[in-house]
N, C-alpha and C positions, 0 to 999 in steps of 0.2 A: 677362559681368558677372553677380555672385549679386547677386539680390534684398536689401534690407534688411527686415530682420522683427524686429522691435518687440516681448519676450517680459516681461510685468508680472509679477517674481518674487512680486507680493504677493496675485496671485490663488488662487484654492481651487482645490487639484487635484480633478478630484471621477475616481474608478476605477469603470470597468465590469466585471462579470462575465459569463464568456459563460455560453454555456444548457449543464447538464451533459447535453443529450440523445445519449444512445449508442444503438444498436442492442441490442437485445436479444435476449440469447442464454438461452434454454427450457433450464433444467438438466436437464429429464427427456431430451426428444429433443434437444438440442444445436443445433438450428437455429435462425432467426434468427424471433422473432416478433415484428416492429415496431418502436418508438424507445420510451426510459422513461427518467426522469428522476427527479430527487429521490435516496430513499434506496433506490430497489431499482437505479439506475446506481450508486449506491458500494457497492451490494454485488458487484456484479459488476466495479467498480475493483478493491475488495480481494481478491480472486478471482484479479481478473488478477494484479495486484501479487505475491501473494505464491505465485502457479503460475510466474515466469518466476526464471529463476535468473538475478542479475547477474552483466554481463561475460562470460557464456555464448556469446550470440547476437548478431553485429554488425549484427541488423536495428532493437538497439533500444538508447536513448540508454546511457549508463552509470548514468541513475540511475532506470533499469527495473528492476524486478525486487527480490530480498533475497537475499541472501547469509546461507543457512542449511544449505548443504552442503559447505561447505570450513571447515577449520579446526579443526574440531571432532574430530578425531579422536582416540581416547586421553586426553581431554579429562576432568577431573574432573564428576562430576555438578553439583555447585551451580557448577562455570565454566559451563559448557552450560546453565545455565536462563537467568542472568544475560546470556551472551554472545547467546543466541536471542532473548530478550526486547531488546535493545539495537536488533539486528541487524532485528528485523521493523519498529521504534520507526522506524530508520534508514530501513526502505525505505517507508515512507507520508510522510516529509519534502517530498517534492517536489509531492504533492498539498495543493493548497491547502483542499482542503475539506475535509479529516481531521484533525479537532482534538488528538487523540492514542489513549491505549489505555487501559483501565484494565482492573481488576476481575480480573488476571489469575490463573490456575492451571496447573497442572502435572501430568503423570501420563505417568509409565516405563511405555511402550505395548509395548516388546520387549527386549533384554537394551542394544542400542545405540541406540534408537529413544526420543523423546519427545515428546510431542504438549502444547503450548499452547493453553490456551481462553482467550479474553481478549474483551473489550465494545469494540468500535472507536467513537471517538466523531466526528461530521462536523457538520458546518453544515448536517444534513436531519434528524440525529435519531443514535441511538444502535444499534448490534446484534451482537450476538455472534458471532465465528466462531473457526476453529481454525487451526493448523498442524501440521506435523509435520517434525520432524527425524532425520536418522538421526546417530550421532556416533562410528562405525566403520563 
């Protein structure tokens, strides 16, 4: 027999968030130096994020990663800033502490290659980083 449980739809849901503490990983030597929190673990979220190529690797969900190396091929220049910008937009979605992107630019790095500088913005604070794409 289930239990009867009593649920007062007119209560206040109140939401926790857990702690962002990750391990941190030492960009010089690559090893692991301790636990950090705030805004120097989302810069190593958006690090990760935008180092894993989605759909790639079956060790991670499908909404790991960005999808910035398919598609794009033969592609017109102003589809590929547009479509890259979209596409990076898309893959910080599922982090909830990534408020969006702004302040973005642009610059033709090789004859098929294009590199994004954009302000990522989070619920710790603000900082800049890049991408690159290739699109042949």
């Amino acid at each position: 027999m289930l239990p009867e449980v009593t649920v007062d739809l007119n209560q206040e849901i109140e939401f926790q968030d857990y702690p962002t503490n990750t391990f941190y990983i030492d960009p010089i030597s690559r090893q692991i130096r301790g636990m950090e929190d705030g805004l120097t673990a989302m810069r190593q979220a958006v690090e990760v994020i935008l180092g894993i190529a989605r759909y790639n690797h079956e060790i991670y969900t499908p909404n790991a990663g960005v999808e910035i190396f398919d598609g794009l091929i033969g592609a017109d220049y102003g589809f590929v800033v547009s479509e890259f910008r979209r596409r990076i937009d898309d893959a910080f979605i599922p982090d909830n502490r990534i408020l969006g992107t702004s302040d973005w630019e642009f610059e033709q790095t090789g004859k098929n290659s294009i590199t994004a500088s954009f302000t990522v913005n989070t619920v710790f604070g603000s900082f800049g980083t890049e991408a690159t794409a290739q699109y042949d």
